[in-house]
C-alpha positions, 0 to 999 in steps of 0.5 A: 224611666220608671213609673209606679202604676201600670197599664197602658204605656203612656207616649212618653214611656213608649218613647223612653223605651224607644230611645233608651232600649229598656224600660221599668214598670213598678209594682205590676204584680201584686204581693200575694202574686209574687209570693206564690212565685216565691213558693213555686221557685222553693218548689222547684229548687227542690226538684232534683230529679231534674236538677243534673249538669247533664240535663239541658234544661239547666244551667250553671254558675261558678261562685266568684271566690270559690269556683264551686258550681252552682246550679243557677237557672231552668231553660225552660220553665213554663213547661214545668210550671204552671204559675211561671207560664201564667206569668208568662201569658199575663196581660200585664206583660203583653199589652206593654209589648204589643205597645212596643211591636205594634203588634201581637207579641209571641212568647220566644224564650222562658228562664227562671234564673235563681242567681244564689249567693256567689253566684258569678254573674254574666259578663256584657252581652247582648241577646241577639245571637246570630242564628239564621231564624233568631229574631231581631224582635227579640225583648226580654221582660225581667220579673223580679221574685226578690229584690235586686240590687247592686248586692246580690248582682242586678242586672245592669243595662246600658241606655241608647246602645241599641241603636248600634244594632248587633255590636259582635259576629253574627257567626251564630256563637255567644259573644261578648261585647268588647268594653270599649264599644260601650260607655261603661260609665253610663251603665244603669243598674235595673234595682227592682222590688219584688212585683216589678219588671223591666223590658229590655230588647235584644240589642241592648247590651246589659252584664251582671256582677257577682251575687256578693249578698246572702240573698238570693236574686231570683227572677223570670226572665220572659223574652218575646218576639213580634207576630210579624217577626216569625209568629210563635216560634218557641218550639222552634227555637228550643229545637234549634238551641238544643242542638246547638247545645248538644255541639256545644257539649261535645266540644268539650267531650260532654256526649250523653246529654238529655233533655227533661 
């Protein structure tokens, strides 16, 4: 379901999200928001002193044809950036949530993903990851700095799966969910314009395709979780991920990380 002007969710959007698991909103930032956006994305892209495969705030993608490593995405943002964490904060994305907790909601997680031409894409998923202090209130608001469509890899979500709950082990790894649990005919492809959001939980499986475009697919990805569900726990949860990154790292003999 989707709707063009934004504020209050209605009951019917309420509803929508409830029974399909995601939910977009048209139009919630305006252009000169996004381009300021835009211009802070330029700026931070430019930010080599940070950009390092041995720093833990980066992230990587192999391009699809070539295998060429790509750097894709900064985990976290809002402490480098200033208009990502007013985003961040922005009651246009707050009063949505709150709607949807019935109750306040809590900023958990801050990405911005860059997703450049080539970029490979993430198989299907879900975002629960079954860590003792992760929370089930967990949801995701996607706000896009450019378009995205099935092209340059849009995110693609799969409506009603979240009802099924967590669909692999909760042994505290990254899983894939197994294509035969999920319809994969039913997929629906989160095709945004810039200034949009979609809302998303964390049961929701969801995948991307390759970035097989010229243009990039640059977006904020927000995540929250309820006041009930652990109150503000982001700085606990950096805590709790980057430790587990560092395990993670010397599995595969990769020691002298750092975070910055």
């Amino acid at each position: 379901m989707t709707r063009v002007e934004h504020g209050p969710l209605s009951a019917a959007e309420l509803a929508s999200y409830q029974r399909d698991g995601y939910l977009v909103l048209r139009g919630v930032f305006s252009p000169a928001e996004i381009s300021a956006l835009d211009a802070e994305a330029d700026r931070l892209l430019k930010r080599r002193d940070l950009i390092d495969s041995a720093n833990m705030r980066c992230r990587w993608q192999n391009h699809f044809a070539t295998d060429e490593c790509l750097f894709e995405c900064f985990d976290p943002v809002i402490d480098i950036s200033q208009p990502c964490a007013l985003v961040a904060g922005d009651e246009r994305i707050l009063e949505p949530l709150s709607a949807i907790y019935g109750d306040r909601a809590h900023l958990f997680k801050d990405k911005l993903i860059f997703k450049p031409p080539g970029a490979r894409g993430y198989g299907l998923h879900q975002d629960y990851i079954g860590w003792k202090n992760f929370p089930r209130s967990f949801v995701t608001v996607l706000v896009a700095i450019d378009a995205a469509d099935a092209d340059n890899g849009a995110t693609e979500v799969f409506p009603g799966c979240h009802h099924a709950g967590y669909l692999s082990p909760e042994d505290g790894d990254y899983h894939e969910v197994p294509p035969e649990k999920v319809d994969l005919s039913q997929g629906v492809k989160l095709e945004l314009e810039p200034g949009d959001i979609a809302i998303f939980g964390c049961f929701t499986p969801h995948r991307s395709q390759p970035n097989r475009s010229d243009r990039w697919r640059r977006q904020l990805y927000l995540s929250y979780s309820a006041d009930a569900d652990g109150g503000n726990r982001r700085e606990r949860h950096y805590q709790e991920f980057h430790h587990w990154l560092r395990k993670k790292y010397a599995e595969y003999g990769k020691t002298e990380v750092y975070f910055r």
